[in-house]
N, C-alpha and C positions, 0 to 999 in steps of 0.2 A: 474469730475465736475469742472466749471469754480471755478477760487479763489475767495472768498468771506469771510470777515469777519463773520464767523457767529456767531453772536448775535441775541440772542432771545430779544422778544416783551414786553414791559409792560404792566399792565392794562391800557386803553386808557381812565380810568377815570383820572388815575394820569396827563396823558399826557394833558389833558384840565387844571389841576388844574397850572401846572408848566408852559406854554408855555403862559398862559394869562397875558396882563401886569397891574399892579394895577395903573392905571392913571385910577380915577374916571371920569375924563373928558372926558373920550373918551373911552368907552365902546364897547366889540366889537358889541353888539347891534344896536349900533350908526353907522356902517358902512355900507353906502349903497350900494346893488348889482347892476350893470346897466345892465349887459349882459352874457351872457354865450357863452364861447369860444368851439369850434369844438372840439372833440374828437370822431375818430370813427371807434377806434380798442379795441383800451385800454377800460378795464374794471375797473380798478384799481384806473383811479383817475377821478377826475370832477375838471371845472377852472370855474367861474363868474371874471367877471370885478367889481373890486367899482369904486368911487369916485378917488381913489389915489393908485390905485393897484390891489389885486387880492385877492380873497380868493380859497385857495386849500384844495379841500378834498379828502383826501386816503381812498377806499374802500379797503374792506380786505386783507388787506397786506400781510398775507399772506395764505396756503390752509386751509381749511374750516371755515377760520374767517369771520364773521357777524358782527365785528365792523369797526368805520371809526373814520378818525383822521382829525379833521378841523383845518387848520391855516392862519390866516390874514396877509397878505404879504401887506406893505405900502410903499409909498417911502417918507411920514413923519413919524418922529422917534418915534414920542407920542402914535401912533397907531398902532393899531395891534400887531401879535406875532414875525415880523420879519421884518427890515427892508430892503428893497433893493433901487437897487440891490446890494446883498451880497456881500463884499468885501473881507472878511473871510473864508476859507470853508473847512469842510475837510469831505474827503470821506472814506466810510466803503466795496468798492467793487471795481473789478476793471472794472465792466460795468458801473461803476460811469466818466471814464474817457473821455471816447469820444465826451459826450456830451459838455465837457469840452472845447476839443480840437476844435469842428467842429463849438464852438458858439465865437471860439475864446477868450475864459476864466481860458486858464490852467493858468496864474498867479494868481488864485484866491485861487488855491490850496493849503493848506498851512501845511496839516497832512493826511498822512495815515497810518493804519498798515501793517508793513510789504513790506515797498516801491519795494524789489526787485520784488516784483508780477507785477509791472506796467512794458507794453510793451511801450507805444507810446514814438517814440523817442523823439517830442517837452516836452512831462513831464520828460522824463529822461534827456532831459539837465537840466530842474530846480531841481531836485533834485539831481543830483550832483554836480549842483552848491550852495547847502546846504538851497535854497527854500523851501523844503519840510519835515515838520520833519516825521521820521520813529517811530509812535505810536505805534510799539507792534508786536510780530509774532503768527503767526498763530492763532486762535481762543480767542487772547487777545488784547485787547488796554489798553495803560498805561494812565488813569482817570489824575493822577498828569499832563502827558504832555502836554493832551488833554485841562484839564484848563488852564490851563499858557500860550496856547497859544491865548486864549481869541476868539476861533469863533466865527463867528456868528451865521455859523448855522453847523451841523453837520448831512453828509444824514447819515440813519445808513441803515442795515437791518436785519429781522428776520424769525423765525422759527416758535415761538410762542406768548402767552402772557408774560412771565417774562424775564427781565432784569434789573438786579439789578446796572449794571454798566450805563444804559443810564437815568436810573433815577437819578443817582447820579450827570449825567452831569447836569438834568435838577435842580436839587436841587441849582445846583452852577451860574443856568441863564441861560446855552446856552440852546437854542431850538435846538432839534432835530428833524428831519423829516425822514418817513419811505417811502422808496422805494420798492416798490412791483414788481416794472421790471420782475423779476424771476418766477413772479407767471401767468403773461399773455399768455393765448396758443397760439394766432395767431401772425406769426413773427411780421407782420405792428403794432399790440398793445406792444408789445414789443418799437419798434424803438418810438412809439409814446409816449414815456415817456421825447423828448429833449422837449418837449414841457413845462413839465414840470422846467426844469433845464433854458428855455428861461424865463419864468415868474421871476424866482429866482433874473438872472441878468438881468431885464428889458429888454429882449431880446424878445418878444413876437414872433415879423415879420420874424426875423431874424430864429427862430426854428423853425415858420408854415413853413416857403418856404424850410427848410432842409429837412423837413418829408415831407412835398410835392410833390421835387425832388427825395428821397429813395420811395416812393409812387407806383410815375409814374413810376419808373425804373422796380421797381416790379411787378406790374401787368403787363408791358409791356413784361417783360422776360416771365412770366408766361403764358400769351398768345400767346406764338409764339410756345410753344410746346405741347398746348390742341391738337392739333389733332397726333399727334405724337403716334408711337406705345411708352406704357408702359413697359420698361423691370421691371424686379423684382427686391426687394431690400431688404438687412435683414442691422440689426445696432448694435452697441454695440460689447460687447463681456464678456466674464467671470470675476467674483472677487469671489474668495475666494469659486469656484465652483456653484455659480449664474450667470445667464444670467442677466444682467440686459438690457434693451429695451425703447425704448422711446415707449407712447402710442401713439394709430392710431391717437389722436384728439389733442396731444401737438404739442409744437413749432415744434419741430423736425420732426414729423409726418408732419405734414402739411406742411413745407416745401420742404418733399420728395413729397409727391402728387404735391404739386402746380410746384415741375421739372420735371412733368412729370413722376415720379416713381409707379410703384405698392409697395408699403410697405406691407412688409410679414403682417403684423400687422393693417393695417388700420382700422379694424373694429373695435380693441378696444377702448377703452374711459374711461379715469381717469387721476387722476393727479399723479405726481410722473413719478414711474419709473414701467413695469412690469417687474418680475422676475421668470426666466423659466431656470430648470434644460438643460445639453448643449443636453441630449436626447432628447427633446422636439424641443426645437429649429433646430436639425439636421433633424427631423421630417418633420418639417414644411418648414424649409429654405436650404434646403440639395442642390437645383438647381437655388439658387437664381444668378441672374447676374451680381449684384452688390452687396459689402460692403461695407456700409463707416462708418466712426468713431470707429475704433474697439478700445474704450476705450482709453488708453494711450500709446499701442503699438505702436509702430516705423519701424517695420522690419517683416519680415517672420519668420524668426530663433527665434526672443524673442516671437512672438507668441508660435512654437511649443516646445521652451523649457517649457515654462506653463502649455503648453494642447495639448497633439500629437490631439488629436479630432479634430481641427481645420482646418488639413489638409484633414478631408472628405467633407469640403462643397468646390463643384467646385468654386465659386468663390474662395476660397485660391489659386484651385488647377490650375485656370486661371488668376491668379495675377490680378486680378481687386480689389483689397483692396484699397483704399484711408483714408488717416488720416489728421485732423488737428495738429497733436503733436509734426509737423517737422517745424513748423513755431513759431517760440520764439525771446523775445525780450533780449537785449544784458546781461541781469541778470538772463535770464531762464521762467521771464511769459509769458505764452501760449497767442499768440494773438488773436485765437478763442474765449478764455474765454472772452475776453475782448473787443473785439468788435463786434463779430457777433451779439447781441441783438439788437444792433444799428445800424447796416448793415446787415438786411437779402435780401436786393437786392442782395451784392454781394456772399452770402452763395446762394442763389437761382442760381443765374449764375454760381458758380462755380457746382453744381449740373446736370444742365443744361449739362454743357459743360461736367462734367461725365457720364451719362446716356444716352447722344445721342452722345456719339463717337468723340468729341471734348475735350477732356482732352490731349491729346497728345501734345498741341498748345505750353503748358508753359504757360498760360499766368492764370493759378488757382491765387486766389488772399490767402486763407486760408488752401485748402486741396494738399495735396502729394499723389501721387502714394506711396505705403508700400516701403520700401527698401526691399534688400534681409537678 
């Protein structure tokens, strides 16, 4: 799984009570909507125009949540919950970073946990140039840092309703904002989240015409191999004697069909992950023609040190295995985890170019051939 802060959700009652500003004169009632901006992947969030900004609202951040988190974005300081554009920022994931890079705003970054997870080289020169402070490892952020350094805004993200640590930030003034990126099935609702990170730094024009570009690229790849035969395709691989699988109707699913793949799986539909003993799986995916992402594996050998079973599905036994886990940034994050949400054009083409006998080129932008 990509690196992620994980932090659970608050009640989203507290979230309206902290993130409101008490200027009686300027009530968010008082803020008028003009317009509503385009969204038409993404499930996750809704944008209106006001008078002097924007107002953003987060749909269920994350799976089977029914609430929504409204915040007033101004670029006068009296109003609303947030002013922009944000000059502050610190991020809780590292699908937070791209959008960063591509709106031209990594100097805005100024905290995260666990810095060595970020791949992008443009952030990795500011944080080793002492830009960035390192908030916390693995499944923690350190609250003390995180105040001191006085954000503005803080994305976070979650699991569920409770966290006790992003309440305490709001208790201290900073607004926090939840990204639900992670929860969108369809790649383009994924990518369609810079949208939201353009609103943040008054970058409106600048984030439609990025998702516009990743847009076009992708339906374009994806129709050049609709009429193409479909080879077969199985995903994943074992932990701890579970298959785990992406489902037929997630991100990952849908990106296998839209290259052109038959996914062993396609017909399922859920969120999450399925989870099938390796009998089942050998069952079902024994002659498939493709593998890719076999978990964290690297190589041939560290697969059948784990699970001799591995070497009965012909794809092992015809070396067509492909993994993202050979591509890392100069500290060791995965740069799959980290940008392909925001680039499934180029996961689609490098798929593309697996599936129909173009991988051999060199020129995959995210996946490897398995070593031996």
């Amino acid at each position: 799984m990509k690196r992620l802060v994980f932090l659970s959700f608050l009640c989203l009652s507290l979230i309206f009570g902290s993130c409101k500003t008490d200027n009686p004169a300027a009530p968010a009632s008082a803020i008028v909507v003009t317009d509503t901006l385009e969204v038409k992947y993404a499930t996750g969030f809704d944008i209106q125009k006001t008078e002097n900004g924007y107002r953003l609202t987060i749909n269920n951040p994350w799976p089977s949540s029914t609430d929504t988190l409204q915040l007033d974005l101004n670029r006068d300081a009296t109003i609303g919950d947030v002013q922009i554009p944000v000059q502050k920022f610190i991020a809780t994931s590292t699908t937070h970073i791209p959008p960063l890079v591509l709106l031209d705003e990594a100097d805005k970054l100024i905290g995260f946990p666990d810095t060595d997870y970020i791949s992008s080289s443009v952030m990795r020169e500011r944080i080793n140039a002492g830009h960035v402070e390192d908030l916390g490892a693995n499944e923690t952020v350190n609250l003390e840092r995180t105040i001191s350094l006085e954000p503005d805004l803080v994305m976070g993200y979650g699991i569920d309703a409770d966290n006790p640590t992003y309440q305490s930030m709001m208790d201290a003034g900073i607004p926090v904002l939840y990204n639900g990126d992670w929860t969108e099935a369809h790649p383009l609702g994924r990518a369609e989240w810079i949208k939201v990170f353009g609103i943040l730094f008054d970058k409106e024009k600048e984030a439609f015409e990025i998702f516009k570009q990743i847009e076009t690229d992708y339906l374009a790849a994806k129709a050049s191999v609709e009429e193409l035969d479909k080879p077969t395709v199985i995903a994943g691989a074992t932990w701890k004697d579970i298959w785990y699988l992406p489902y037929g109707n997630s991100w990952q699913g849908t990106l296998i069909n839209d290259a052109g793949g038959d996914y062993i799986y396609k017909d399922t539909n859920g969120s999450g992950s399925l989870s099938y003993n390796i009998e089942k799986v050998l069952k079902d995916a024994q002659q498939a023609d493709y593998w890719i992402a076999p978990s964290q594996y690297t190589s041939y050998n560290q697969m059948l040190a784990d699970n001799s079973s591995y070497k009965l599905f012909e794809a092992f036994q015809n070396k067509v295995l492909y993994t993202f886990a050979l591509r890392k940034g100069a500290t060791g994050g995965v740069v799959y985890y980290e940008e392909a949400s925001m680039r499934p054009d180029l996961v689609l083409k490098d798929l593309i170019s697996i599936f129909h006998g173009q991988a051999s080129t060199g020129k995959l932008y995210f996946f490897d051939p398995l070593e031996e």
